[in-house]
C-alpha positions in Angstrom: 59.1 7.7 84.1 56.2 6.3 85.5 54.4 7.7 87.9 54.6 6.1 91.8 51.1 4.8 93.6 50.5 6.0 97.4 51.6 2.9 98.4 54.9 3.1 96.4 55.3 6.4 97.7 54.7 5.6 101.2 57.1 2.7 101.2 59.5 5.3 100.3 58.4 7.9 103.0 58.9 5.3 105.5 62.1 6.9 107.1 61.7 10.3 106.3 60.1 10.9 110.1 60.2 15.1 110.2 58.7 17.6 107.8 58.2 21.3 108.2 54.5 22.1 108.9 53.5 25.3 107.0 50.7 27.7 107.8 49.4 30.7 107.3 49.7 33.2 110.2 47.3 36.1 111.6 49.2 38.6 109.7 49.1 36.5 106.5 52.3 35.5 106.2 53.3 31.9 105.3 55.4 30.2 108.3 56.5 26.9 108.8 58.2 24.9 111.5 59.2 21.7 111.6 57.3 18.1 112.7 57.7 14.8 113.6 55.9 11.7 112.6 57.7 10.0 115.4 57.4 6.7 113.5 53.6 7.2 112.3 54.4 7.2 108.8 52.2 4.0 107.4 51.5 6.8 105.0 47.8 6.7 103.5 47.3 10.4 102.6 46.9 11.6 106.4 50.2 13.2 108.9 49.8 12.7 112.5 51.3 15.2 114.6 51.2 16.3 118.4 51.4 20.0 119.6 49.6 22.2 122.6 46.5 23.6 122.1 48.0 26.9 123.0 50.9 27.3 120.1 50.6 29.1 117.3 50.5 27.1 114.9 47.1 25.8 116.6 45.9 29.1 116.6 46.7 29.3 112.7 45.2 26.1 112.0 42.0 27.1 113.2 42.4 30.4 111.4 43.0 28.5 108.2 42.9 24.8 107.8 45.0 24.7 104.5 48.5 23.5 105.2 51.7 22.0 103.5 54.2 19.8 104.8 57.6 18.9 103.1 59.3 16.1 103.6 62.7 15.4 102.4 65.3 12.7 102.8 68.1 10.6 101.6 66.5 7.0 101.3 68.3 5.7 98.1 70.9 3.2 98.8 74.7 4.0 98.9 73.9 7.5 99.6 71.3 7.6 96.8 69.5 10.3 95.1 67.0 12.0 98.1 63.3 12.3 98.3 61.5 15.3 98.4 58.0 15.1 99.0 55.5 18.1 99.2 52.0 17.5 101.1 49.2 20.4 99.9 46.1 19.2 102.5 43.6 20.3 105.2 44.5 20.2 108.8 41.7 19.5 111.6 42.5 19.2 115.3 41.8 16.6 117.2 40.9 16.5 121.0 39.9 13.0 121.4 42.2 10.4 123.8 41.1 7.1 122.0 42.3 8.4 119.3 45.6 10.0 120.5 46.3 6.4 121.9 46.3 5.2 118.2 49.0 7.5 116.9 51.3 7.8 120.3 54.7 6.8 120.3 57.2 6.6 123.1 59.6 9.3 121.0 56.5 11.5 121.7 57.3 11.0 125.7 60.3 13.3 125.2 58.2 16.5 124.3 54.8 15.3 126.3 56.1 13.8 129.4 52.5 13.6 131.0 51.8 11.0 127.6 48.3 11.7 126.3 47.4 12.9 129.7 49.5 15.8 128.8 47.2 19.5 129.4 46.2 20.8 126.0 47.7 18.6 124.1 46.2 18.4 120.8 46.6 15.9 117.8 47.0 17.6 114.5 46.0 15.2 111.4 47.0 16.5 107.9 44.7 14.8 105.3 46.3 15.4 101.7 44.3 16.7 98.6 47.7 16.5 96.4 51.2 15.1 97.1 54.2 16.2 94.4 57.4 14.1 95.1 60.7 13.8 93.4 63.6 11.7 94.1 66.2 11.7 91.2 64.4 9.4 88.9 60.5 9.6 89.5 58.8 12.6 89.7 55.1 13.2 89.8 51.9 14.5 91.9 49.1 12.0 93.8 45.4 13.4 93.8 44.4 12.1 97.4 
């Protein structure tokens, strides 16, 4: 099979809108918990996501930037074969409003109710190095 572009791949992505944010804890363990895009999936190799500066998985990030998100989803037609996509990246945290204002969402109203206003809210961007997907027919990995 040949193998998808980003853009293919991100046509696909499209509707898959949560993914499980994994991290590496203080005691070394791996833990993961799961995300939402909240419709901020125009995906170009970087995740968006919002959280409170005060959560663990902040403190983890800052700990140890390497992450993974997986993504998975039926997106086929008819009830098609799914799409499983795995993210291997960097995470850095952003603190910035202007740019919070680019990625908001009303869905994000339901968790933030203050908006971007919200104390200690903090944006968490996920910039790839690889991406490994599979959905029944293609499989294959993206160097970001």
């Amino acid at each position: 099979m040949a193998e998808l572009t980003l853009h293919e791949l991100s046509r696909k992505m499209a509707k898959l809108d949560f993914a499980m944010l994994a991290t590496r804890s203080a005691a070394g363990a791996l833990t993961a918990r799961p995300m939402s895009n909240n419709g901020d999936v125009e995906y170009r190799g970087d995740s968006y996501f919002f959280a409170i500066d005060d959560s663990r998985k902040i403190s983890d990030i800052r700990a140890d930037p390497a992450v993974t998100l997986s993504y998975t989803g039926a997106v086929g037609m008819l009830g098609g074969p799914p799409l499983f996509v795995a993210v291997e990246g960097r995470a850095l945290l952003i603190e910035d409003q202007a740019q919070f204002e680019a990625h908001w969402t009303k869905d994000l109203d339901r968790y933030f109710p203050e908006g971007i206003d919200t104390p200690g809210i903090v944006m968490i961007v996920v910039r790839a190095d690889r991406i490994r997907y599979w959905d029944g027919g293609d499989e294959g990995e993206i160097a970001v």
